[in-house]
Backbone as XML, in Angstrom:
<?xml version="1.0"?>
<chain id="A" units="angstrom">
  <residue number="1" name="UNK">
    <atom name="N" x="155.021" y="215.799" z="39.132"/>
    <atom name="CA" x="154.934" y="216.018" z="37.699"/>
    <atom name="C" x="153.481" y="215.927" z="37.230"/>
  </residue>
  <residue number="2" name="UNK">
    <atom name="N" x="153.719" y="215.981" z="36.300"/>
    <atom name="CA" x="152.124" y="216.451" z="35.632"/>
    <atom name="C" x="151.526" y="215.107" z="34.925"/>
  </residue>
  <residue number="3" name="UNK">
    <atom name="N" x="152.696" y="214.276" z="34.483"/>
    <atom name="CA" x="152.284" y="213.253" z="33.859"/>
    <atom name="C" x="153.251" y="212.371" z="34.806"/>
  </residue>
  <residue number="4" name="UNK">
    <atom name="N" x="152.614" y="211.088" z="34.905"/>
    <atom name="CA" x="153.019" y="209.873" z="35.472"/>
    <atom name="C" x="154.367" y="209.100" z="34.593"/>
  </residue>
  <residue number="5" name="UNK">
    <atom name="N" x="155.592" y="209.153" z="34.887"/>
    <atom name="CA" x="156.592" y="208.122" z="33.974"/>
    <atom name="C" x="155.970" y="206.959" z="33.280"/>
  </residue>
  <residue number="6" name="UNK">
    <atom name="N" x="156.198" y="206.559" z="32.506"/>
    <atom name="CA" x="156.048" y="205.161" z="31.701"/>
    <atom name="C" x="156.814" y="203.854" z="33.013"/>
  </residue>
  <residue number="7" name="UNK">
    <atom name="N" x="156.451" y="203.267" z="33.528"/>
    <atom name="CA" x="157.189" y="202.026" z="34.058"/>
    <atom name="C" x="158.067" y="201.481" z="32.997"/>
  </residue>
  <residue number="8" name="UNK">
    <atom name="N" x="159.448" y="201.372" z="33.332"/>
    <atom name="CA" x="160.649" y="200.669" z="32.051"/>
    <atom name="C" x="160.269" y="199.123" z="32.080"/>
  </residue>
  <residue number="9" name="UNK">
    <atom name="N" x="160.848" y="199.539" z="30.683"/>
    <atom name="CA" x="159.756" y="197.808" z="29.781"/>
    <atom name="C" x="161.618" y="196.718" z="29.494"/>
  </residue>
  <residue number="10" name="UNK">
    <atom name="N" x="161.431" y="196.139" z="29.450"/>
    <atom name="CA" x="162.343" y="195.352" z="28.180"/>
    <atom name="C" x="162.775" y="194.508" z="29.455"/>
  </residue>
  <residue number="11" name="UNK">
    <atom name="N" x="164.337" y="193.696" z="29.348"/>
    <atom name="CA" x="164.960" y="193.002" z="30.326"/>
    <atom name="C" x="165.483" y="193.601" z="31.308"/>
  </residue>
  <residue number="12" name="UNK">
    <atom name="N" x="165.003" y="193.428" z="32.851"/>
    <atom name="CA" x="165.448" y="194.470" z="33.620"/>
    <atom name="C" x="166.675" y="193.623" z="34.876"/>
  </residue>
  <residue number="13" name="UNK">
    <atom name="N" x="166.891" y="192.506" z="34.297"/>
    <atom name="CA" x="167.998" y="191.795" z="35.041"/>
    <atom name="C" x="169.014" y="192.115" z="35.494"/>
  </residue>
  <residue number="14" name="UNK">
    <atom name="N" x="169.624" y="191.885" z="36.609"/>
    <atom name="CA" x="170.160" y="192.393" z="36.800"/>
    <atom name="C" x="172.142" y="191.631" z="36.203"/>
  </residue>
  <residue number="15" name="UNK">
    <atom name="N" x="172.714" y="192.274" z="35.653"/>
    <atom name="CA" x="173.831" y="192.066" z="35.286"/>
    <atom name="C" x="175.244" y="191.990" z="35.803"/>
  </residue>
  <residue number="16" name="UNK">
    <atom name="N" x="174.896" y="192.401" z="36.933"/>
    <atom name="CA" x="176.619" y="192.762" z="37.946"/>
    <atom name="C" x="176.539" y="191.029" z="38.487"/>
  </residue>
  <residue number="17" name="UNK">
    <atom name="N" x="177.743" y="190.742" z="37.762"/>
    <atom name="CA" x="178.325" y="189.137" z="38.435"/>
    <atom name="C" x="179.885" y="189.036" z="38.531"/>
  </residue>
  <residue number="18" name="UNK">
    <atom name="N" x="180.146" y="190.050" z="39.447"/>
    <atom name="CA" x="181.073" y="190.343" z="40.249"/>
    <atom name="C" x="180.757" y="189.581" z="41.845"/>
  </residue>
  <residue number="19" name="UNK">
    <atom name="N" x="182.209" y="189.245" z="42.488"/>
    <atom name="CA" x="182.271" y="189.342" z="43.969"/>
    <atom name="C" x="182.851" y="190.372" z="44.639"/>
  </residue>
  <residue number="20" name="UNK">
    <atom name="N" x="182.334" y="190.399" z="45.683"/>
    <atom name="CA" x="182.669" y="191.732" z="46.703"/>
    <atom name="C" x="184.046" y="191.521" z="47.477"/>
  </residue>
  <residue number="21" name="UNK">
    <atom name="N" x="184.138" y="189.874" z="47.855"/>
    <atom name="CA" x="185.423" y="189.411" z="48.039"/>
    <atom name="C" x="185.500" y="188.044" z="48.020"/>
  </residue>
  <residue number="22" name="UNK">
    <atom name="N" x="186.694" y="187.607" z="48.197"/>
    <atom name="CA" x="186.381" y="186.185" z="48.664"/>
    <atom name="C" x="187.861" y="185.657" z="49.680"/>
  </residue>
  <residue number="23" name="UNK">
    <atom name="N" x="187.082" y="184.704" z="50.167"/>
    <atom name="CA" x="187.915" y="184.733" z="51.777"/>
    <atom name="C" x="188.396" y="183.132" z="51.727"/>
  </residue>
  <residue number="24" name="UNK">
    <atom name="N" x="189.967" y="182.572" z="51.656"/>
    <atom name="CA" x="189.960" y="181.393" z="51.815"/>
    <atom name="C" x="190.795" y="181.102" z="53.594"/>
  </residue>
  <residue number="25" name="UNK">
    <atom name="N" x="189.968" y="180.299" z="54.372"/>
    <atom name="CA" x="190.922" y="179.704" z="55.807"/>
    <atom name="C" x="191.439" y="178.214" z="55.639"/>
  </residue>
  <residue number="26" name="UNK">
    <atom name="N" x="192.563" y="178.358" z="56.090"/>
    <atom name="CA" x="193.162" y="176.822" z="56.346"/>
    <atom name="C" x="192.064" y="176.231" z="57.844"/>
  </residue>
  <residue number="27" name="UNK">
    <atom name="N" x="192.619" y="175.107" z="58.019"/>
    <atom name="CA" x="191.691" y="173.778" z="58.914"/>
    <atom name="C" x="191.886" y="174.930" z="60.006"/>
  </residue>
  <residue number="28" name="UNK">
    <atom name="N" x="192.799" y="175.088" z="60.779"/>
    <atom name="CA" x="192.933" y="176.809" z="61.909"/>
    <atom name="C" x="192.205" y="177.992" z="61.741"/>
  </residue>
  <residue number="29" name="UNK">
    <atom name="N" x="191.175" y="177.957" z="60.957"/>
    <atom name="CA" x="190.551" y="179.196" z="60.668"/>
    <atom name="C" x="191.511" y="180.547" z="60.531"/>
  </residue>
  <residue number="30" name="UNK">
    <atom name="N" x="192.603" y="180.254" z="59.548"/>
    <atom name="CA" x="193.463" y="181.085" z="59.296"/>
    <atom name="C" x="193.156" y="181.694" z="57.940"/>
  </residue>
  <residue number="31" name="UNK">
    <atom name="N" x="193.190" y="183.108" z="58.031"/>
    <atom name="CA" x="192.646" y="183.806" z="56.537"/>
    <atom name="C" x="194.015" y="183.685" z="55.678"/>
  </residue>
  <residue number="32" name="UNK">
    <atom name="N" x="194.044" y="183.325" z="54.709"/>
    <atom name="CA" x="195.212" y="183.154" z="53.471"/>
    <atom name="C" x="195.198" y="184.060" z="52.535"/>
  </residue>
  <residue number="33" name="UNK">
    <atom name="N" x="196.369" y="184.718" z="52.547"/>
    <atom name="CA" x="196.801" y="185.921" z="51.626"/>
    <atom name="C" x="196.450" y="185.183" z="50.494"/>
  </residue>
  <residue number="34" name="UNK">
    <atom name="N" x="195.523" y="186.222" z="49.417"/>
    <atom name="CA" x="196.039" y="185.823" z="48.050"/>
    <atom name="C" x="196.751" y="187.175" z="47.097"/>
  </residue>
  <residue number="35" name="UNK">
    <atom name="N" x="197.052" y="186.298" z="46.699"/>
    <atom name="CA" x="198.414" y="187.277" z="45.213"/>
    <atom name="C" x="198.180" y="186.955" z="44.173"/>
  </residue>
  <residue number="36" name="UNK">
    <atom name="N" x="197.679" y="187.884" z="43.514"/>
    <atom name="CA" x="197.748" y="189.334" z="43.597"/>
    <atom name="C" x="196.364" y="189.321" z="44.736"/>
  </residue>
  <residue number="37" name="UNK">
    <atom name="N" x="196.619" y="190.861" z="45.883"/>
    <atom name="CA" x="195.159" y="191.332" z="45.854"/>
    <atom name="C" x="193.798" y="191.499" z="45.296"/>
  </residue>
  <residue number="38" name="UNK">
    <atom name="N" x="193.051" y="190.311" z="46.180"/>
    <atom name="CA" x="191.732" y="190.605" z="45.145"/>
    <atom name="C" x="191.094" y="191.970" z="44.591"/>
  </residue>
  <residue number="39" name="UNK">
    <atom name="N" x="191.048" y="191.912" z="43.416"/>
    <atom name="CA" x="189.918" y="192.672" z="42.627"/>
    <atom name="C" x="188.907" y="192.460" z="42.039"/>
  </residue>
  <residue number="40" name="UNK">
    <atom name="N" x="187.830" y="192.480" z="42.058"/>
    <atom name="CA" x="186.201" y="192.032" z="41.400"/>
    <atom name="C" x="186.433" y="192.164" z="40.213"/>
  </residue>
  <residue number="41" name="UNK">
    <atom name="N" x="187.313" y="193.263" z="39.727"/>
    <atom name="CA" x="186.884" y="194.110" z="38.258"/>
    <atom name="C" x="187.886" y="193.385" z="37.377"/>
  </residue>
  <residue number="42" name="UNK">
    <atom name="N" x="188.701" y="192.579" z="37.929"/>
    <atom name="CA" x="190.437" y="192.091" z="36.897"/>
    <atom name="C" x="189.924" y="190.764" z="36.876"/>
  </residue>
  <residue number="43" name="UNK">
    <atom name="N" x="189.945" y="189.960" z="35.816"/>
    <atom name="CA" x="190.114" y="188.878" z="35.404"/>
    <atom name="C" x="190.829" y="188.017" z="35.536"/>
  </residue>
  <residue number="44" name="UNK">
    <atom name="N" x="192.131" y="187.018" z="36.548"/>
    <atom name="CA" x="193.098" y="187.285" z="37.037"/>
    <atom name="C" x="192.707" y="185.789" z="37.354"/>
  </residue>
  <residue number="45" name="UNK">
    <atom name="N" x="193.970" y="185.137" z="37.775"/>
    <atom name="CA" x="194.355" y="183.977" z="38.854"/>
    <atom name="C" x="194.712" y="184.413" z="40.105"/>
  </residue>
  <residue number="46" name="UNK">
    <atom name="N" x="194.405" y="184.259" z="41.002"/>
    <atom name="CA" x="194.931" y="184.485" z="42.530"/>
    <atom name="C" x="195.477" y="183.360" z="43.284"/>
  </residue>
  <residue number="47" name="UNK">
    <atom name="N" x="196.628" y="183.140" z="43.746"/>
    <atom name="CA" x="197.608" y="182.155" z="44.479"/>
    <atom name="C" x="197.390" y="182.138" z="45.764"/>
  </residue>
  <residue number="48" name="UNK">
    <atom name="N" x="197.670" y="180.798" z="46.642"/>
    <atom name="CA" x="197.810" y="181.283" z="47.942"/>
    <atom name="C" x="198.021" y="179.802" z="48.100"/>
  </residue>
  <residue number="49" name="UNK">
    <atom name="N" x="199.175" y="179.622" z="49.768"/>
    <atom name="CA" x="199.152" y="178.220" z="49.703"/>
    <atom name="C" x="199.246" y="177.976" z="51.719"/>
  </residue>
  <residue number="50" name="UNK">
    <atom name="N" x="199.059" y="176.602" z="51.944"/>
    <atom name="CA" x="198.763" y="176.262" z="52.814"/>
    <atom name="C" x="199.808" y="175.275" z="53.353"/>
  </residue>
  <residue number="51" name="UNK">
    <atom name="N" x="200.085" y="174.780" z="54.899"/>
    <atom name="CA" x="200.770" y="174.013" z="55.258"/>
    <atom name="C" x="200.975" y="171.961" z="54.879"/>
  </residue>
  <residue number="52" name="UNK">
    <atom name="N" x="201.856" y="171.781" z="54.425"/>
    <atom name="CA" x="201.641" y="170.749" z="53.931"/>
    <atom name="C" x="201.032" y="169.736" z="55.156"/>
  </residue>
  <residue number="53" name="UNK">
    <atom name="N" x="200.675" y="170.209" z="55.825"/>
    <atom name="CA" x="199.493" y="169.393" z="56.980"/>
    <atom name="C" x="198.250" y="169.361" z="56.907"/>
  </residue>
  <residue number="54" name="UNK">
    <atom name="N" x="197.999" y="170.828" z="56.405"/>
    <atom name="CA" x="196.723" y="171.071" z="55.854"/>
    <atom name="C" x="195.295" y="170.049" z="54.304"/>
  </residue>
  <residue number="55" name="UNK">
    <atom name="N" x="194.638" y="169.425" z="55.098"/>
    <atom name="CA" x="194.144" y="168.823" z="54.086"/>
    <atom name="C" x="192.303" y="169.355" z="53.464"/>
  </residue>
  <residue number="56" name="UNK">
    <atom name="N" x="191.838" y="170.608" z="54.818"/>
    <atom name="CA" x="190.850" y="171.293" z="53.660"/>
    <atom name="C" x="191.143" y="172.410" z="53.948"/>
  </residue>
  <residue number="57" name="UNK">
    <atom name="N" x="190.532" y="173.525" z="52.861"/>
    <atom name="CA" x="190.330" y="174.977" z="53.059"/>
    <atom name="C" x="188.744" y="174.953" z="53.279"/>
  </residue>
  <residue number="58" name="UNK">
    <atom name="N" x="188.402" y="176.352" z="53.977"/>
    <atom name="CA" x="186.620" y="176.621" z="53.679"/>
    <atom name="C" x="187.175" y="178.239" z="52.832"/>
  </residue>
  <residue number="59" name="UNK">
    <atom name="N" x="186.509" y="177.509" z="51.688"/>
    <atom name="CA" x="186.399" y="178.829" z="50.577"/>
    <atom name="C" x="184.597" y="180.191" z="51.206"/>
  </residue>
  <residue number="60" name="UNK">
    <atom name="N" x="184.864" y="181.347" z="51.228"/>
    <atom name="CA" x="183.880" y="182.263" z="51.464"/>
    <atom name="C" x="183.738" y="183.289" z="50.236"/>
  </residue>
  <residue number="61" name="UNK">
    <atom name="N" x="182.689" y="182.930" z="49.767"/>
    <atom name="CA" x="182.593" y="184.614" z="48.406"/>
    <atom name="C" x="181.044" y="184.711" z="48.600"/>
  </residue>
  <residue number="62" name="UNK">
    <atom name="N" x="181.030" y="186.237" z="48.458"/>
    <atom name="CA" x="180.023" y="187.072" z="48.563"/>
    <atom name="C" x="180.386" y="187.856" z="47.574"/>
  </residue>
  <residue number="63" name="UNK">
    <atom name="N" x="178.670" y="187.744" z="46.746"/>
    <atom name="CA" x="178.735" y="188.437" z="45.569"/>
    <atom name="C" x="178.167" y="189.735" z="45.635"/>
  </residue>
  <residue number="64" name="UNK">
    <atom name="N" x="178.738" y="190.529" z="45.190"/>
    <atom name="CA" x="177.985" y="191.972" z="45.266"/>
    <atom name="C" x="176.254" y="192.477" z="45.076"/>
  </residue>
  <residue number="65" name="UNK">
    <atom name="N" x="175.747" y="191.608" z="43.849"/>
    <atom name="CA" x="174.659" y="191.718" z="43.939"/>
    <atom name="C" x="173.706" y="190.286" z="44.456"/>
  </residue>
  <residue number="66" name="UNK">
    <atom name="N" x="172.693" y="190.637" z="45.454"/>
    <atom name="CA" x="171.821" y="189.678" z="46.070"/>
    <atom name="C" x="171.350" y="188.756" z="45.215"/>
  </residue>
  <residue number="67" name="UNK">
    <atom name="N" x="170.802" y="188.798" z="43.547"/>
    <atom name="CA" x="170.631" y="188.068" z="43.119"/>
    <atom name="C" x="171.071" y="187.401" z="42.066"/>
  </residue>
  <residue number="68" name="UNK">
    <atom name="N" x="172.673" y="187.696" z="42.421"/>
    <atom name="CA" x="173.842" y="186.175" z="41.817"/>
    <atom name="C" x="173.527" y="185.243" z="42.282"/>
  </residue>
  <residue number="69" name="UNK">
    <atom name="N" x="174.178" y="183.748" z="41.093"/>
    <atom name="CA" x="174.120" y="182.845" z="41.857"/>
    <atom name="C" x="175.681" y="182.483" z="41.346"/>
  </residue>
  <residue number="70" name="UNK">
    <atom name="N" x="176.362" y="182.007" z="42.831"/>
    <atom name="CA" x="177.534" y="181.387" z="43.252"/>
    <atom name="C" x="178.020" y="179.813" z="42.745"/>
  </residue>
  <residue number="71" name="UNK">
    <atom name="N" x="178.853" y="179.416" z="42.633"/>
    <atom name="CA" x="178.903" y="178.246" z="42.238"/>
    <atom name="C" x="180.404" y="177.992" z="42.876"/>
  </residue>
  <residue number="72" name="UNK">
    <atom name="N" x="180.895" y="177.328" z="43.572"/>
    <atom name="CA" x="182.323" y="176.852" z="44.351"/>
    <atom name="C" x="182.180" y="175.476" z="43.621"/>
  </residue>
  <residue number="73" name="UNK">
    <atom name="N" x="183.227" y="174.868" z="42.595"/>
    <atom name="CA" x="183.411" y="173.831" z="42.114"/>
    <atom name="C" x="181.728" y="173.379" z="41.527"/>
  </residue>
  <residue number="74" name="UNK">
    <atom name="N" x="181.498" y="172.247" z="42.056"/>
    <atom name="CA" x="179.920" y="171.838" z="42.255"/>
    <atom name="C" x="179.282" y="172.324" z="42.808"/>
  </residue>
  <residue number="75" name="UNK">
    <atom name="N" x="179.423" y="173.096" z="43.876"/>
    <atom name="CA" x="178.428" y="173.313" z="44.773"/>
    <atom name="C" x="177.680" y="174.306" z="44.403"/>
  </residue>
  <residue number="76" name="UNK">
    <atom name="N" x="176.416" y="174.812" z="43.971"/>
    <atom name="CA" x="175.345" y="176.069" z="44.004"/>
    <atom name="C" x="174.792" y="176.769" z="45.470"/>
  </residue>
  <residue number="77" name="UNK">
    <atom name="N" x="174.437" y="177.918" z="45.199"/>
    <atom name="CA" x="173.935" y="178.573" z="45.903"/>
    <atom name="C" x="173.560" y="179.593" z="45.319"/>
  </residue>
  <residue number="78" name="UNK">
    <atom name="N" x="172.073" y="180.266" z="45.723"/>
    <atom name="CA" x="171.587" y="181.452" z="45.486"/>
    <atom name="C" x="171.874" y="182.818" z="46.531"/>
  </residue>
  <residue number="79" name="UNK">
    <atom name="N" x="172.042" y="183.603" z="46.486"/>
    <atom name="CA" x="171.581" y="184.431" z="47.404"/>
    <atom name="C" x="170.368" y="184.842" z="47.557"/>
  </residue>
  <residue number="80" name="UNK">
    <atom name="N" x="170.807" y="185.378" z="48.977"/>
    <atom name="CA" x="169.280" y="185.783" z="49.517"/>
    <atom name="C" x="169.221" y="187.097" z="50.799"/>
  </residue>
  <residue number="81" name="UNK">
    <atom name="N" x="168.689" y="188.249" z="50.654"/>
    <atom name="CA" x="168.699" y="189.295" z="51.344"/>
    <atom name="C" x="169.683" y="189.877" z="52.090"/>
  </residue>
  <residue number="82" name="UNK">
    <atom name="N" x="170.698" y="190.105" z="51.064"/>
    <atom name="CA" x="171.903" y="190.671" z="50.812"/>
    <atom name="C" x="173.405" y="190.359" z="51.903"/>
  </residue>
  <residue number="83" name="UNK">
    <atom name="N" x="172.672" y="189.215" z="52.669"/>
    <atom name="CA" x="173.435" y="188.631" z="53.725"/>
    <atom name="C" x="174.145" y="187.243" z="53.518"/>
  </residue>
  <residue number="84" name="UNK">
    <atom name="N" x="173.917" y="186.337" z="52.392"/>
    <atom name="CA" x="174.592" y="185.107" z="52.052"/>
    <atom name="C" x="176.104" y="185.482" z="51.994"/>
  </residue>
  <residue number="85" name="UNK">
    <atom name="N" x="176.482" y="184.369" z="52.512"/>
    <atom name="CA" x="178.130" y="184.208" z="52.381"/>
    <atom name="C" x="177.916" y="182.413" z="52.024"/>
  </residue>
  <residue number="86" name="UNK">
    <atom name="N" x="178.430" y="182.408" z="50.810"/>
    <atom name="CA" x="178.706" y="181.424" z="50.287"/>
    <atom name="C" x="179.899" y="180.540" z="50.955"/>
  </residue>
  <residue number="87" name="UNK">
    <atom name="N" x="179.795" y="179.705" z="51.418"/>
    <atom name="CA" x="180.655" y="178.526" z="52.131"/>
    <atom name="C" x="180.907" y="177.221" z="51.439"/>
  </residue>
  <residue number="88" name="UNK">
    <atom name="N" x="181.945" y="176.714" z="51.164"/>
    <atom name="CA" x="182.426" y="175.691" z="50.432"/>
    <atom name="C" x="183.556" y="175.040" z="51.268"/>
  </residue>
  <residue number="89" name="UNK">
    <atom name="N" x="183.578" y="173.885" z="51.189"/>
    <atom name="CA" x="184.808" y="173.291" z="52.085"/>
    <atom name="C" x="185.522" y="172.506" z="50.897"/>
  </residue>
  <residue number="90" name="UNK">
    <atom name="N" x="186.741" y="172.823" z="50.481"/>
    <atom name="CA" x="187.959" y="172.048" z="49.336"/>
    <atom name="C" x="188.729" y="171.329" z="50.286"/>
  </residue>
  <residue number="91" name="UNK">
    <atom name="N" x="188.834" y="169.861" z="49.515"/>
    <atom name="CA" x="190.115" y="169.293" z="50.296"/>
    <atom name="C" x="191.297" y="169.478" z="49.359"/>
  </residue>
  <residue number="92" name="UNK">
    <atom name="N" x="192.390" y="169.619" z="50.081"/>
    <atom name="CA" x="193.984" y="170.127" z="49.338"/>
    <atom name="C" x="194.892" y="168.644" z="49.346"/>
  </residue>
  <residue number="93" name="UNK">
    <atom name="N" x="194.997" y="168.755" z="47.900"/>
    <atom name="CA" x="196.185" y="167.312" z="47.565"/>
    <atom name="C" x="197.680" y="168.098" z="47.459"/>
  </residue>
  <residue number="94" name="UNK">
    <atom name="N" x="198.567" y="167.383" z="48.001"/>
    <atom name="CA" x="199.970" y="167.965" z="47.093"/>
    <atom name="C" x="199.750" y="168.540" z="45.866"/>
  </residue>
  <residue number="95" name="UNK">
    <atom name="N" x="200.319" y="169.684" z="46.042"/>
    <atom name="CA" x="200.685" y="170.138" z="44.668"/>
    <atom name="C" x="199.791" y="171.693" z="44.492"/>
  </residue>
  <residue number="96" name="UNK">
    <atom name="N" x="199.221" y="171.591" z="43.168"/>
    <atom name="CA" x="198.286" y="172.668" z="43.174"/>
    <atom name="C" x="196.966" y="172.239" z="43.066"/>
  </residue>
  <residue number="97" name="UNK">
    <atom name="N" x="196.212" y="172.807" z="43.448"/>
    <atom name="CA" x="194.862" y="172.961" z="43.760"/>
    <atom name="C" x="194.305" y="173.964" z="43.060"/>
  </residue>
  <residue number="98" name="UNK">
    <atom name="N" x="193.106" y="173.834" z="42.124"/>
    <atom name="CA" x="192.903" y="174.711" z="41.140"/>
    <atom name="C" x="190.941" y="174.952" z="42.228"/>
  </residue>
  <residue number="99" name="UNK">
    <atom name="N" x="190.298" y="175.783" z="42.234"/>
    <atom name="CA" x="189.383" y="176.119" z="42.736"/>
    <atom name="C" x="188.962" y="177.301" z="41.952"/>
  </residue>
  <residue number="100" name="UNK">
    <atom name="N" x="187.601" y="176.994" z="40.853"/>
    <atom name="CA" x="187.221" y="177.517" z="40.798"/>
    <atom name="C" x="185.919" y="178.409" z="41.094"/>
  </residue>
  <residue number="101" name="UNK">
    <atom name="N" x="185.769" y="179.135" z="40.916"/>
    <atom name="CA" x="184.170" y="180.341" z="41.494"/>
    <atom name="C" x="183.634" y="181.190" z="40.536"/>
  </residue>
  <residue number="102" name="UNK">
    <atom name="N" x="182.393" y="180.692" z="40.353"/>
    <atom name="CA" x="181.867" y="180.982" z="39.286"/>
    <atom name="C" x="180.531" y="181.934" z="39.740"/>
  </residue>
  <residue number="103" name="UNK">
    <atom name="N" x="180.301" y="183.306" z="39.201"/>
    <atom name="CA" x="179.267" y="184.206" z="39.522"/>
    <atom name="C" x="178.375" y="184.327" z="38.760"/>
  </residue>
  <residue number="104" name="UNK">
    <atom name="N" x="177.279" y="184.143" z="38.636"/>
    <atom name="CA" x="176.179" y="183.994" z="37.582"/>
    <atom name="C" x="174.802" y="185.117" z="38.004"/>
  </residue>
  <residue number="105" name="UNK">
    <atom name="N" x="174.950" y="186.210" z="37.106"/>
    <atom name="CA" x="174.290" y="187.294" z="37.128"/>
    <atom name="C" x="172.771" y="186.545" z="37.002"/>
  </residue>
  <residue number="106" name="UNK">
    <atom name="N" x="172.077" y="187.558" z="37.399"/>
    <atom name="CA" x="170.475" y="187.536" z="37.081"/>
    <atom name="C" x="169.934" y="187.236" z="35.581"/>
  </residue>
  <residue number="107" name="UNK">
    <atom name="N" x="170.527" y="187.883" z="34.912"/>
    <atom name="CA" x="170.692" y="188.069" z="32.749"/>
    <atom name="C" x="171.604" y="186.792" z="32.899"/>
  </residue>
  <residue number="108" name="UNK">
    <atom name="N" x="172.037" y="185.823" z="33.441"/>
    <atom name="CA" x="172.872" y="184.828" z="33.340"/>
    <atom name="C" x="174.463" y="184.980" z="32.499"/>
  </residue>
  <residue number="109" name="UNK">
    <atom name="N" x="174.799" y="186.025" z="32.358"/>
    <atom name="CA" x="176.466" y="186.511" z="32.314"/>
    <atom name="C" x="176.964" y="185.832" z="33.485"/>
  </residue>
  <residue number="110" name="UNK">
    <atom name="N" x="177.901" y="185.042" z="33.197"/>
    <atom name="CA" x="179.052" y="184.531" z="33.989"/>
    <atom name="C" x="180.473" y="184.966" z="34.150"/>
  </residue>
  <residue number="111" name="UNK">
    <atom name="N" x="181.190" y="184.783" z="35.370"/>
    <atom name="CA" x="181.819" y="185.811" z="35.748"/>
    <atom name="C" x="182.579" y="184.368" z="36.113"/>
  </residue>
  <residue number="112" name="UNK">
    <atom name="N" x="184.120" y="184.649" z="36.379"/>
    <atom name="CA" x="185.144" y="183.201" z="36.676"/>
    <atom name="C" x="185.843" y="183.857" z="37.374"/>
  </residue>
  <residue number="113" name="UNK">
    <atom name="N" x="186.316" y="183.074" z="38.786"/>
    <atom name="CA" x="187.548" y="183.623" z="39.734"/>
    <atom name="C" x="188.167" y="182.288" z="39.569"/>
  </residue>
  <residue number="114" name="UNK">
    <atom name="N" x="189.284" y="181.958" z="39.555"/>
    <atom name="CA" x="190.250" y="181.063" z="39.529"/>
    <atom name="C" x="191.127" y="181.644" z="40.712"/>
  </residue>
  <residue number="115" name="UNK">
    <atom name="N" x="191.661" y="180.366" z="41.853"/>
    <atom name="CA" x="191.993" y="180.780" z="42.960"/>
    <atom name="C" x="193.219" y="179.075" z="43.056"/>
  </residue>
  <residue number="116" name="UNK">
    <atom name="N" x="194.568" y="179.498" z="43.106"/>
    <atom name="CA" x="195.248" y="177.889" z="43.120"/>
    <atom name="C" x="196.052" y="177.778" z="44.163"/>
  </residue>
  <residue number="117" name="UNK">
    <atom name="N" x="195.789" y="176.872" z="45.133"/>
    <atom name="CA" x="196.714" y="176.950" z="46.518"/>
    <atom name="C" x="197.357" y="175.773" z="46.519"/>
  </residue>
  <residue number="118" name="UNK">
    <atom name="N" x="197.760" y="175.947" z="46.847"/>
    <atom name="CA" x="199.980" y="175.058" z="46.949"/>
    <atom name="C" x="199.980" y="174.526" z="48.002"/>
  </residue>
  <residue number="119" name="UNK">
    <atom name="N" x="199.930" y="173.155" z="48.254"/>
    <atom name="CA" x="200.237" y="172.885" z="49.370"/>
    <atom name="C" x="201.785" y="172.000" z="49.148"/>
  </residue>
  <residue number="120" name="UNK">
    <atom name="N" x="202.595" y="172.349" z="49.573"/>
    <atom name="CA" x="203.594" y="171.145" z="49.512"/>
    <atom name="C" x="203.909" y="170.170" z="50.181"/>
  </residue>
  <residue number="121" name="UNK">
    <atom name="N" x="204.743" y="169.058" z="49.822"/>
    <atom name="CA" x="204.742" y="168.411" z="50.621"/>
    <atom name="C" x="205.876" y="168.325" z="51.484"/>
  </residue>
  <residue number="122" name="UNK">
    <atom name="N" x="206.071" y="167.856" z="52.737"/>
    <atom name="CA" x="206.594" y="167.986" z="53.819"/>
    <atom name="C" x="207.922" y="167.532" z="53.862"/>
  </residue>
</chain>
């Protein structure tokens, strides 16, 4: 071109605080259905439950964009070069188990997955 673009000015953050998925295993490194099928884009509770023997899960979410930051209950994490998988270990009491996951865009928009696993008792 003949003339050089203007470089874009204003807030250039990035806004997608979505996950790409998220993965819960019982103590067996067993992947646990959740219900409904995850979707990034639905706002939703997702169920899933575990053997009443079972006393942790390791929660896995990976956020779509590299520079979300993750949050499993307390725990933080940033990403970093588009390879983080966020790891969290929950211990499971009778009953329900509420776990939440929280996605926090670059522009700091927050994003909520609510995930509740059942363990019963025996």
């Amino acid at each position: 071109p003949e003339e050089i673009s203007p470089a874009p000015s204003g807030d250039l953050s990035s806004t997608n605080n979505w996950l790409q998925y998220i993965i819960i295993e019982d103590e067996t490194g067993t992947t646990l259905d959740l219900i409904p099928e995850f979707n990034p884009t639905i706002d939703q509770v997702y169920y899933t439950s575990v053997a009443p023997t079972n006393l942790t899960v390791n929660v896995a979410a990976v956020p779509i964009s590299p520079r979300a930051i993750v949050r499993v209950g307390t725990y933080t994490a940033k990403t970093k070069d588009d390879e983080v998988v966020h790891n969290a270990i929950a211990a499971t009491r009778y009953g329900d188990n509420y776990i939440t996951i929280e996605v926090e865009a670059e522009n700091g928009d927050i994003q909520t997955y609510t995930v509740v696993i059942t363990r019963p008792r025996e």
